[in-house]
C-alpha positions in Angstrom: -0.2 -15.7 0.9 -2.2 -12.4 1.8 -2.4 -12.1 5.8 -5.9 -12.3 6.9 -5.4 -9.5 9.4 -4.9 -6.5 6.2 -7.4 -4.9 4.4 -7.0 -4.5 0.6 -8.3 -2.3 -2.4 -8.5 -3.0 -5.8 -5.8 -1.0 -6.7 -3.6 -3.9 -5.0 -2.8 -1.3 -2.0 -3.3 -3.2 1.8 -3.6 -1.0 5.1 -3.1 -3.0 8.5 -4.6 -0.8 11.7 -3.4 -0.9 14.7 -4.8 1.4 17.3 -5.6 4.1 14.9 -2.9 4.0 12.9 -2.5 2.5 9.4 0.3 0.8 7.8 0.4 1.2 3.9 2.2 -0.7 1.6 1.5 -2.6 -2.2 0.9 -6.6 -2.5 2.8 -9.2 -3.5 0.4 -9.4 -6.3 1.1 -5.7 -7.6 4.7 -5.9 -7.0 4.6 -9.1 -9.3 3.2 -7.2 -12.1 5.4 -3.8 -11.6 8.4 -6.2 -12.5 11.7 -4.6 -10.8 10.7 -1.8 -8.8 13.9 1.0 -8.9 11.9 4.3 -6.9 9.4 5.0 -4.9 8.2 8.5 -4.6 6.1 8.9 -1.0 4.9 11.9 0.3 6.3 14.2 3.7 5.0 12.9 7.2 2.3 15.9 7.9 0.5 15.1 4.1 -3.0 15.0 4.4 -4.1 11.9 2.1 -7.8 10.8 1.3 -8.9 7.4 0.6 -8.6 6.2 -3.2 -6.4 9.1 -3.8 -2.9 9.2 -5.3 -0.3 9.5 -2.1 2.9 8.4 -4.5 4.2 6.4 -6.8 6.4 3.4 -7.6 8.6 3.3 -10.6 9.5 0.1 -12.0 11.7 -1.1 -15.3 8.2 -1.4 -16.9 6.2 1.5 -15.8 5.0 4.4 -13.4 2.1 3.6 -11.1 0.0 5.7 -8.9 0.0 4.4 -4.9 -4.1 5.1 -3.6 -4.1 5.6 -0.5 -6.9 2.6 1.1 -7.6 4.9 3.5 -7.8 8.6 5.0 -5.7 10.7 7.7 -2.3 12.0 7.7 0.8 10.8 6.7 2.9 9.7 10.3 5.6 8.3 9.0 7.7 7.3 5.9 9.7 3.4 5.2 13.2 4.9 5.2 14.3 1.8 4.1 12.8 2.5 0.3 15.0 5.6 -0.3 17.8 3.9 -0.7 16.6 0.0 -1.3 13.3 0.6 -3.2 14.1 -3.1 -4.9 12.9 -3.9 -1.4 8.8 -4.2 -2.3 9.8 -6.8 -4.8 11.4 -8.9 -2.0 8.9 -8.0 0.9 5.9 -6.1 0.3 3.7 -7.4 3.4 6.6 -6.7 5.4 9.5 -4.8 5.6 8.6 -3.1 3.1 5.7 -1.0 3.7 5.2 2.3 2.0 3.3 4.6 5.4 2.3 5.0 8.4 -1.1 7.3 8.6 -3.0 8.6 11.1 -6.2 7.3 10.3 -9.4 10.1 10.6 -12.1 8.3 8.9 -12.1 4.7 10.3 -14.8 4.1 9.3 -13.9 3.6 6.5 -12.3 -0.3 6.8 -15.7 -1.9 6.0 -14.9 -0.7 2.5 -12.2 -2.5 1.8 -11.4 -6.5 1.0 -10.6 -9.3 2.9 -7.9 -11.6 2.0 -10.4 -14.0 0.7 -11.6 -11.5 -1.0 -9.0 -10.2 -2.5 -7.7 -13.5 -3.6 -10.9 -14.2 -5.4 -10.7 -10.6 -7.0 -7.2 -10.9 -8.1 -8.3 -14.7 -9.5 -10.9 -12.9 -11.9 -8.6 -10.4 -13.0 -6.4 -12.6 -14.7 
């Protein structure tokens, strides 16, 4: 269910790196308890973001919540897709539907962060 290759925080954020740069979206699990997700707010490519801060939001029928970014660097790239089909993290959020792309200036900060097991066993006490 979570892929083994992502890292994860326990604000239900994942980053997968690939040759220094990391692709940011939400997991299935968060999407599931957002509900029907109509906005994401993301910020311009060129944003400087630091890890466990804010870096957007996602709105949903339910509520407003805060995107942490899992890690630091610069924002490279924005999911055009969202704009115009946020409904699209509900559907697809370890896929398609990713939030960024950032170029990464702290990796080492990956230890940090969960595994998949780990985050399965984290989101399995949180219920």
């Amino acid at each position: 269910m979570y892929p083994e290759n992502f890292r994860y925080t326990k604000e239900h954020e994942w980053v997968l790196v690939e040759g220094g740069i990391g692709t940011i979206g939400i997991t299935d699990h968060a999407q599931q308890e957002l509900g029907d997700i109509v906005y994401v707010d993301l910020p311009k490519p060129g944003t400087r973001v630091e890890q466990g801060r804010s870096l957007g939001s996602v709105e949903s029928v339910k509520a407003v919540s805060d995107i942490y970014s899992p890690v630091s660097g610069e924002v490279a790239e924005i999911n055009p897709i969202l704009a115009d089909a946020p409904e699209k993290l509900n559907e697809d959020p370890h896929g398609a539907a990713w939030l960024v792309k950032i170029k990464l200036s702290a990796p080492g900060e990956l230890p940090d962060l969960m595994s998949a097991a780990d985050y399965q066993s984290y989101i399995g006490a949180e219920k």
